[in-house]
DOPAFI-767539 format. One line per 5 residues: number of its first residue (from 1); their letters; for each residue x, y, z of C-alpha. Coordinates in nm, 4 decimals. Layout:
N
NUM	A	X Y Z; ...;
// end
This chain:
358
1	XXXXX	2.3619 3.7924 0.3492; 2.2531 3.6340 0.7025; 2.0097 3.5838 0.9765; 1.7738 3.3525 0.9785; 1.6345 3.0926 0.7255;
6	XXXXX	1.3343 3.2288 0.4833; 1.1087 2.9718 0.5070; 0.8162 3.0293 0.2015; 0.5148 2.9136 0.2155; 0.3005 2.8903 -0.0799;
11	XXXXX	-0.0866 2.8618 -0.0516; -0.3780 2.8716 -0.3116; -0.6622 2.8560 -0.0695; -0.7586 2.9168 0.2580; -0.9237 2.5549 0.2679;
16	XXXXX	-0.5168 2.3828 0.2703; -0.3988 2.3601 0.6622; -0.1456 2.6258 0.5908; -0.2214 2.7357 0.9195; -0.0647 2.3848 1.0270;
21	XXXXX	0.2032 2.4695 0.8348; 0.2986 2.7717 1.0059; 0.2626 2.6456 1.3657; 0.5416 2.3734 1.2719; 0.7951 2.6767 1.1746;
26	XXXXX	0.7267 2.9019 1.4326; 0.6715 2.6479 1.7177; 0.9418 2.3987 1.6561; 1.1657 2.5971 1.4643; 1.1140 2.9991 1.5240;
31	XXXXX	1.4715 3.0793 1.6235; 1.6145 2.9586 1.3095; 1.3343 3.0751 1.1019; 1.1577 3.4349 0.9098; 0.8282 3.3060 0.7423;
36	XXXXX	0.6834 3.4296 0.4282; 0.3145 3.3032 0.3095; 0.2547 3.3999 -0.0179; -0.0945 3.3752 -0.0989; -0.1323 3.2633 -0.4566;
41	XXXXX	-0.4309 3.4246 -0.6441; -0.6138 3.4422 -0.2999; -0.6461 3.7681 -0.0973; -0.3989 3.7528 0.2151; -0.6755 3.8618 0.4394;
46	XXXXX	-0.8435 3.5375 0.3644; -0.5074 3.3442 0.4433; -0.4171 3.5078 0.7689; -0.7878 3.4224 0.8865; -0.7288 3.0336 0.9043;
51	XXXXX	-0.3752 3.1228 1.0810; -0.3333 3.1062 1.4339; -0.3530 3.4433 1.5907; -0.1077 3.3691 1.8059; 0.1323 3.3444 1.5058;
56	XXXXX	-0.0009 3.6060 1.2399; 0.2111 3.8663 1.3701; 0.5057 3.6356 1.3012; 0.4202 3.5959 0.9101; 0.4667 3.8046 0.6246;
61	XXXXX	0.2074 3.7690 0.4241; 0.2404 3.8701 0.0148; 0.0153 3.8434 -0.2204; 0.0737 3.7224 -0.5976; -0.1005 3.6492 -0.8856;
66	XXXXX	-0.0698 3.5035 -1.2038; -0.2965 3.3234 -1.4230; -0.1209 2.9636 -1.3890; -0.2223 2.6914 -1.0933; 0.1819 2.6160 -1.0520;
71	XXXXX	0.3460 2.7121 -0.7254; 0.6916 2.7752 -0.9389; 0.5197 3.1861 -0.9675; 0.4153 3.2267 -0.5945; 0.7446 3.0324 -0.4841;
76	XXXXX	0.9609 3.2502 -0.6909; 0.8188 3.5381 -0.5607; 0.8490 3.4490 -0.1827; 1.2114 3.3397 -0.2714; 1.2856 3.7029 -0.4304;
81	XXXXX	1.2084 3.8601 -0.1453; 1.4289 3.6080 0.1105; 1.6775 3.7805 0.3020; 1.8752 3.5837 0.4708; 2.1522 3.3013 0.3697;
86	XXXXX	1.9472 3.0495 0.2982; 1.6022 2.9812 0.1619; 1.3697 2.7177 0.2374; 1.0299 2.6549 0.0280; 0.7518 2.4406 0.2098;
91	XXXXX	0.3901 2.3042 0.0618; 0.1146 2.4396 0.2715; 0.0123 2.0754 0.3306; 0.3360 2.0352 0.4849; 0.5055 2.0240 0.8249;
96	XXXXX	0.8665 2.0069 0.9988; 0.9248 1.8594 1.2936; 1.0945 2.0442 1.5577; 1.4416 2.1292 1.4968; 1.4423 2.0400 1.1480;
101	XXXXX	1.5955 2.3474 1.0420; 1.8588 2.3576 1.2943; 1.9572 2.0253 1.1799; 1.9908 2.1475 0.8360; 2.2084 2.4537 0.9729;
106	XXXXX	2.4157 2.1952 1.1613; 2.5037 2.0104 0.8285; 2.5771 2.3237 0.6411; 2.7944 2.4795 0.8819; 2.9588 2.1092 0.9068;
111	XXXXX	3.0570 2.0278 0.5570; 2.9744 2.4088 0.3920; 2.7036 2.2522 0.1930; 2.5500 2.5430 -0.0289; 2.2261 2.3171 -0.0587;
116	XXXXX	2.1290 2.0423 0.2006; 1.8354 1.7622 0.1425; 1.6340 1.7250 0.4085; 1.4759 1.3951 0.5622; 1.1314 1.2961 0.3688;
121	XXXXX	0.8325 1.1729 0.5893; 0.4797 1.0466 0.4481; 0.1384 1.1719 0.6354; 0.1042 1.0975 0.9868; 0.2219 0.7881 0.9831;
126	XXXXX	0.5609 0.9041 0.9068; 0.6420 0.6566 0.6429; 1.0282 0.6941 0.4700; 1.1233 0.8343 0.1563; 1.3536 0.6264 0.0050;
131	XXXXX	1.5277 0.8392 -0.2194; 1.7941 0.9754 -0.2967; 1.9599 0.6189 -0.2361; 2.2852 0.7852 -0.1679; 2.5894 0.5359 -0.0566;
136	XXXXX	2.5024 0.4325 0.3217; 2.8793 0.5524 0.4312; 2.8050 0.9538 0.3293; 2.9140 1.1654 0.5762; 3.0697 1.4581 0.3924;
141	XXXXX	2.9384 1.6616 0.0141; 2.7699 1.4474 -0.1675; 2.8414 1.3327 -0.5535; 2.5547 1.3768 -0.7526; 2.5932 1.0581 -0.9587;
146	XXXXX	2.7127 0.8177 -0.7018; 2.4915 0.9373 -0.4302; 2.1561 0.9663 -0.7126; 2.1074 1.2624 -0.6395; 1.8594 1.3345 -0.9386;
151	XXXXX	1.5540 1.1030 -0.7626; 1.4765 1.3893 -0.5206; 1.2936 1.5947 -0.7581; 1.2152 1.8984 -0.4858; 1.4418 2.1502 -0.3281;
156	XXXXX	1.3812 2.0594 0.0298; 1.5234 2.1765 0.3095; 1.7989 2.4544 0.2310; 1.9291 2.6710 -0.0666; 2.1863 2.9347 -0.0905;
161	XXXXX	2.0715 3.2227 -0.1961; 2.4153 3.3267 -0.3225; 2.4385 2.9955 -0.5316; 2.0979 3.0823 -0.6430; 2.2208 3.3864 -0.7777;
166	XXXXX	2.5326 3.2950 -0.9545; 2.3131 3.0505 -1.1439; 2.1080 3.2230 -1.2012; 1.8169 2.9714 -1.0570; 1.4662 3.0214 -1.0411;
171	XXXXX	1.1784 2.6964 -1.0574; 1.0571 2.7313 -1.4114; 0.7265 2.9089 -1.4637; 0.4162 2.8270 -1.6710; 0.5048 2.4347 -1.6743;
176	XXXXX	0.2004 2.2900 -1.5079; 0.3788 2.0100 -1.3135; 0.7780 1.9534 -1.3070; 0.8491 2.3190 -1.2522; 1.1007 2.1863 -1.0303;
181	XXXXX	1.3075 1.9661 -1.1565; 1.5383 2.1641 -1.3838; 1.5827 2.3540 -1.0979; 1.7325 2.1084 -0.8652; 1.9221 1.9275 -1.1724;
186	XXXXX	2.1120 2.2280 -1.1375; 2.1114 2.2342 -0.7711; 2.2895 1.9015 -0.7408; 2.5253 1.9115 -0.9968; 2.6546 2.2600 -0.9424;
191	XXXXX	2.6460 2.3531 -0.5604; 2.8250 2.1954 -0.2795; 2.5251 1.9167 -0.1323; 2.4901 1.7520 0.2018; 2.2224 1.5110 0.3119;
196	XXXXX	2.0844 1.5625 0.6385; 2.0364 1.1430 0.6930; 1.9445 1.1647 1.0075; 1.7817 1.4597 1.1724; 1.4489 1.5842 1.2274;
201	XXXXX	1.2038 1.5179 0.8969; 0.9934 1.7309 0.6660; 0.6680 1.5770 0.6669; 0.4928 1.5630 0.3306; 0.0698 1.5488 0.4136;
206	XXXXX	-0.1469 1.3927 0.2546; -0.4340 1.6364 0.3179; -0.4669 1.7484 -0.0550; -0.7570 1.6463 -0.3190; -0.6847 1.8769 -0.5567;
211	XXXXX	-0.3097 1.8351 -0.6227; -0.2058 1.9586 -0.9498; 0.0372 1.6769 -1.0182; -0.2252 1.4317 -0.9540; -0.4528 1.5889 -1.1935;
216	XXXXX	-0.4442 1.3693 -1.5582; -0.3405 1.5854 -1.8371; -0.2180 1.5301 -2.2282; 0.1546 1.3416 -2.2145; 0.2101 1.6053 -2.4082;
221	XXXXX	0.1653 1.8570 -2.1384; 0.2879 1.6212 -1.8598; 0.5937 1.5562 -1.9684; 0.6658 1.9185 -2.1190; 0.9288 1.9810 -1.7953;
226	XXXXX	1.1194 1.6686 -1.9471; 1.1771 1.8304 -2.3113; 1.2882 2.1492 -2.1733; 1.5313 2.0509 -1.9530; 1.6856 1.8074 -2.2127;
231	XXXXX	1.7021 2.1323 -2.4515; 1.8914 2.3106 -2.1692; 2.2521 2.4312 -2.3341; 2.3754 2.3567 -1.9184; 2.2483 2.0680 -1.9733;
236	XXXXX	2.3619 1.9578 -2.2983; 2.7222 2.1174 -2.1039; 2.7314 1.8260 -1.8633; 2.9348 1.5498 -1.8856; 2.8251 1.2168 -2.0563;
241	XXXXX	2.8015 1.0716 -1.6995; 2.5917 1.3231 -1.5715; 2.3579 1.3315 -1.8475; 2.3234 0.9725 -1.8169; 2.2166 0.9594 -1.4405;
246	XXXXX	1.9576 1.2446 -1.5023; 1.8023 1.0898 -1.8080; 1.7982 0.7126 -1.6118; 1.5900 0.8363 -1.3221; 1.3687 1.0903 -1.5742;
251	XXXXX	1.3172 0.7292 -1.7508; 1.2140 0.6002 -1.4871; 0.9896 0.7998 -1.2622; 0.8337 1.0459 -1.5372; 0.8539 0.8417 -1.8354;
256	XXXXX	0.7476 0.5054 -1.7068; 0.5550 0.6473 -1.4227; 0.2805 0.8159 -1.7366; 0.2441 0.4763 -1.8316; 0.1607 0.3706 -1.5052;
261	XXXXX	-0.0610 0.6245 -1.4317; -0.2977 0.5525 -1.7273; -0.3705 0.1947 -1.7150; -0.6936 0.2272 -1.8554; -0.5807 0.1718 -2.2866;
266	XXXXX	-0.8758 0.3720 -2.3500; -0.7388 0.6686 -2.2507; -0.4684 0.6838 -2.5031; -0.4928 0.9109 -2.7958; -0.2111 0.8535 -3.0802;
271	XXXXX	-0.0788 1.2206 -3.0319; -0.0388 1.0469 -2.6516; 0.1605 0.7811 -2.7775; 0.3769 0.9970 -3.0176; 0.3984 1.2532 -2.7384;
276	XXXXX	0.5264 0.9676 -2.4859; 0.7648 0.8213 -2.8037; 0.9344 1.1815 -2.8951; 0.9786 1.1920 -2.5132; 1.1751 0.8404 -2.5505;
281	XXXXX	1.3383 0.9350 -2.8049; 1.4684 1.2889 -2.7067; 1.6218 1.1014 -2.3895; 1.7889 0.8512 -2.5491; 1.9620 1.1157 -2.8070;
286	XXXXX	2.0627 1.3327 -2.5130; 2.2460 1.0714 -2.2836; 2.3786 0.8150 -2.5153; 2.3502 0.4488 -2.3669; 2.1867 0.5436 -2.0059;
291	XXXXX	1.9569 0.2196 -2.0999; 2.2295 -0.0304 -2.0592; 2.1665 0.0059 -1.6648; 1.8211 -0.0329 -1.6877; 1.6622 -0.3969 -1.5938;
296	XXXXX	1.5334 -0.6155 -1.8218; 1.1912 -0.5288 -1.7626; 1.2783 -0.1416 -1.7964; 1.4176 -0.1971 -2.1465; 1.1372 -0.4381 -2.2725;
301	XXXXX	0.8695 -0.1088 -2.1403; 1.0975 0.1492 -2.3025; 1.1288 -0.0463 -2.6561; 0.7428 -0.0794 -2.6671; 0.7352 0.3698 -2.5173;
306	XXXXX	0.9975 0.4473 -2.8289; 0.7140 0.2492 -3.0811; 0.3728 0.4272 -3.0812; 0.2255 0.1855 -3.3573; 0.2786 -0.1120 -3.0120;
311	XXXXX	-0.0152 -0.2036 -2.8575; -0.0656 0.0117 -2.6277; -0.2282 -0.2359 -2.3407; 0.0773 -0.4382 -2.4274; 0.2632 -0.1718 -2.2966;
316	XXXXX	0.0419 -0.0774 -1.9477; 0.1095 -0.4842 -1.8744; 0.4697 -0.4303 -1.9106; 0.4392 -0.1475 -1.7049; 0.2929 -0.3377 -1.4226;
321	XXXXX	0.5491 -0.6057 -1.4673; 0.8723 -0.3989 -1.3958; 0.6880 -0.2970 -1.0578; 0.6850 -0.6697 -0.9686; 1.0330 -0.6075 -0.8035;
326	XXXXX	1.2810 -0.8836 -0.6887; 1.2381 -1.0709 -1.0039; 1.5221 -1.1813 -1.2401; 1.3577 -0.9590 -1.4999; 1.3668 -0.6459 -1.2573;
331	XXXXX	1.7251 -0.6757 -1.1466; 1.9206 -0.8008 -1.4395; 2.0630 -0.5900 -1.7536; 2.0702 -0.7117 -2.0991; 2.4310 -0.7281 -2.0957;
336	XXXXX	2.6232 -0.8732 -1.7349; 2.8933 -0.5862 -1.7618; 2.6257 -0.3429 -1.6610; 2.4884 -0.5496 -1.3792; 2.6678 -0.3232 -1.1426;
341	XXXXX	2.6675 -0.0078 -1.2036; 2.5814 0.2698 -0.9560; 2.2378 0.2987 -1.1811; 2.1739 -0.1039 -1.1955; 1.9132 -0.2413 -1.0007;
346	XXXXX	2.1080 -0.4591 -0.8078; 2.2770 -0.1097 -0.6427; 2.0180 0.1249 -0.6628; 1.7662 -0.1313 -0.4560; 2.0050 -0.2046 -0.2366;
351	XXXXX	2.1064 0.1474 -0.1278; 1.7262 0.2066 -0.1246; 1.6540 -0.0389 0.1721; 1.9500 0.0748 0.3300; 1.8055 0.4506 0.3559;
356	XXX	1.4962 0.2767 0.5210; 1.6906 0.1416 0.8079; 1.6559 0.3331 1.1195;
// end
């Protein structure tokens, strides 16, 4: 395989600014670049109508349908039909700034990174994403544990397509948020990864109302991406250490962050509580003492998580409280031996406001 990058866009409706999309890959980075729009359950003539016509001749356009809302389907299918070395998916709310995808070539061809993480921009004001916090001296591959790799939970920027075949990878279908994230689990503990730290950004917008991960759904259902990557044999494969690191940021982003999301206690159904406990449960069995990194705060939120007879507006205040960061409850573990560990608050804040800095 070579030539350019296959960048895929996915798009649902013609009412997203996918035709913003496109004029950031073919006007800032159209030498690197073939572009694939697949229209998801929405008839390409629509799409192409809200795309430049200065730039329609420069798209392929495919069609594909399936009867779920996910973008893993139309994703898949754009990534199936890639050509090239590389692959590169992109939202259609989304935009690169110019020369993004040389930059990611640049790191690739310097340190023969199979996958490399782009930058992460917020809407138009460009704010940071702080994560991965990886160690502030990377240069070279990164390590999946010691860099956290596992808090980007999107394959952004570039994949191999020959690492994608020799796992075997595709974004998991028919999960209705999370289709993602067993994907790049795989992605950064079994390719060769480089962080592009410093050039041009992928810009995440903020255009959409109708998000499917913003959507509220059964725990249940939310956290159904969590269960079956924990039931992965590669995963169960990994070592201890491994496990560990995925199953502390899974903690705390998806399992926490369904607490926080639902901080109304009327909203909780028991099969929501027992739904959120198995999911507690099934991560502590998995990765055997990951907790011991987590703050005090964390572990006071997961004991009352693991217990669905606790009250469960107990538990949305003690979600709140471990978001009142720089506390002694926030940055201290249980036991002073795990105060700092590459997962310990102490470290993992610190490396986070060390990726802010310009």
């Amino acid at each position: 395989m070579s030539g350019p990058v296959d960048v895929v866009i996915a798009v649902h409706s013609p009412t997203r600014p996918v035709g913003r999309a496109v004029a950031s890959v073919l006007e800032g980075n159209r030498a690197e670049t073939r572009l694939t729009v697949v229209c998801h359950n929405v008839a390409a003539d629509e799409i192409a109508a809200v795309i430049d016509p200065r730039h329609r001749a420069a798209v392929r356009l495919l069609e594909h349908t399936d009867p779920r809302r996910s973008a893993s389907g139309p994703f898949n299918a754009g990534m199936r039909a890639a050509e090239g070395e590389f692959v590169s998916i992109m939202g259609s709310d989304d935009v690169l700034q110019p020369g993004a995808v040389r930059s990611w070539l640049d790191v690739a061809g310097r340190t023969g990174a199979e996958t490399v993480m782009c930058r992460l921009r917020i809407g138009s004001a460009a704010r940071p994403v702080l994560t991965p916090p990886v160690r502030p001296w990377l240069r070279g591959l990164a390590d999946p544990v010691r860099d956290r790799l596992s808090y980007r939970s999107a394959p952004l920027g570039l994949v191999s397509q020959r690492a994608r075949e020799r796992l075997g990878l595709e974004l998991v279908e028919g999960m209705t948020v999370g289709g993602d994230v067993a994907y790049v689990t795989r992605l950064w503990f079994e390719t060769r990864v480089a962080v592009d730290r410093r050039g041009p950004a992928y810009v995440i917008g903020e255009d959409a109302r109708d998000r499917v991960t913003l959507t509220p759904r059964p725990i249940a259902v939310e956290l159904a991406f969590v269960r079956d990557l924990l039931a992965q044999p590669w995963f169960a494969g990994y070592h201890l250490t491994a496990r560990r690191a995925v199953c502390t940021k899974l903690t705390r982003i998806h399992l926490f962050g369904a607490v926080w999301n639902r901080r109304d206690p009327a909203v909780w159904t028991p099969e929501d509580r027992q739904a959120l406990a198995q999911t507690a449960e099934d991560l502590l069995a998995r990765a055997e003492g990951f907790e011991r990194v987590l703050s005090l705060a964390d572990r006071t939120l997961l004991d009352a998580v693991a217990d669905p007879s606790s009250d469960t507006g107990a538990m949305i205040r003690l979600a709140e409280q471990r978001r009142r960061h720089g506390r002694p409850a926030t940055l201290l573990t249980r036991s002073p031996a795990d105060l700092l560990r590459v997962e310990a608050p102490v470290r993992l804040m610190a490396a986070s406001a060390l990726v802010g800095l310009p």
